[in-house]
N, C-alpha and C positions, 0 to 999 in steps of 0.2 A: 198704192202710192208708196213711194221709198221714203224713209224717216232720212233725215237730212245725218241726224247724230248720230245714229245706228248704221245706218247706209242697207238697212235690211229693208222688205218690203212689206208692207204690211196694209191693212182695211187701216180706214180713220175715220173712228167712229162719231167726228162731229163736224162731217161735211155736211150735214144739214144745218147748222149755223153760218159755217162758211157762206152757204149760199143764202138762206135766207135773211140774214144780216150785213153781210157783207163785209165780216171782218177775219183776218188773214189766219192763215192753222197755228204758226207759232202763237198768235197773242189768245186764241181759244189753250192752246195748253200752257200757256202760261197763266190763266185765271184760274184753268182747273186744280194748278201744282200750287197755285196761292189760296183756293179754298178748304186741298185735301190738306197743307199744311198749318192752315189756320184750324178745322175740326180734329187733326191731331194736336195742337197746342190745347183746345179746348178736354178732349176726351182726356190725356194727362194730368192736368187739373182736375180732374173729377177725382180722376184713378187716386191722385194725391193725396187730395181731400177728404176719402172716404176712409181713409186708413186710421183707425182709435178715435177718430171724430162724433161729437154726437150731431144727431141729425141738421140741429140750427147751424152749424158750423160748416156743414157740407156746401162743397162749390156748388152753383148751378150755374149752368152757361147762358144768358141771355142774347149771346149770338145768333143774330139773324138767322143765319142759315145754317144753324146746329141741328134742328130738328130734320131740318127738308135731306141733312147729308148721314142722318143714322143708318141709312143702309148699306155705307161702307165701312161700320165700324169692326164687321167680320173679318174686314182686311188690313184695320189698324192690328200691328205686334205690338202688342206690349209685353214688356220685359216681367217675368215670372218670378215672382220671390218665395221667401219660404215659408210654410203654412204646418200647421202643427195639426193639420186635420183630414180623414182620410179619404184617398178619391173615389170621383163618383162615376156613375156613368154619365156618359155626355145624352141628353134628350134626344131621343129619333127626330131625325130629320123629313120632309117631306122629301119626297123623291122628285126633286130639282134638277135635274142635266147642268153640267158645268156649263153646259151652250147658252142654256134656256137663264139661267143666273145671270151670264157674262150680259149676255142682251138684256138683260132687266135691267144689269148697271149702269149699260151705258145709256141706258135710254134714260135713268135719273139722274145720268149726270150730264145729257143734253139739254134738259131739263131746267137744270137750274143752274147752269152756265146761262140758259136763257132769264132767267131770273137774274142773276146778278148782273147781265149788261143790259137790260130793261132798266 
């Protein structure tokens, strides 16, 4: 399918809504761009709040659909500040294929694109 904005061609990974629901690809990516925008306002807030706060003080997000979108939070950036303390290694990862991930994501964010127009 060719992206209308990009004019490149590309899979769209929520034509199973499309069809099953019957609502059009722009307005499925535009709920998905107002979810991941709404769990980045949320995860910022946290990130915020955790910094010299004690624990009562700490954000928690009572956002519906905060929990069900943590599995894109590997792909929120956040901005890196400075830390007086030295690095570490990063945890081994299980051996994921970038394929095998990419398909897990979209499959959770079919998911609950179906949730939120339920």
């Amino acid at each position: 399918m060719k992206n209308t904005t990009t004019g490149k061609n590309e899979t769209f990974p929520h034509a199973e809504i499309e069809k099953e629901m019957g609502i059009e690809r722009d307005d499925i990516v535009q709920k998905w761009t107002i979810l991941r925008g709404q769990f980045h306002r949320e995860v910022d807030k946290e990130r915020k709040s955790t910094s010299g706060q004690s624990s009562d003080d700490k954000y928690v997000s009572g956002w519906k659909f905060y929990k069900s979108l943590k599995f894109i939070s590997s792909s929120v950036v956040v901005a890196k500040g400075k830390d007086n303390l030295e690095p570490t290694q990063p945890p081994q990862s299980s051996r994921v294929t970038p394929k095998k991930k990419k398909q897990e994501m979209e499959a959770k964010k079919v998911a609950i694109i179906k949730q939120m127009i339920i």
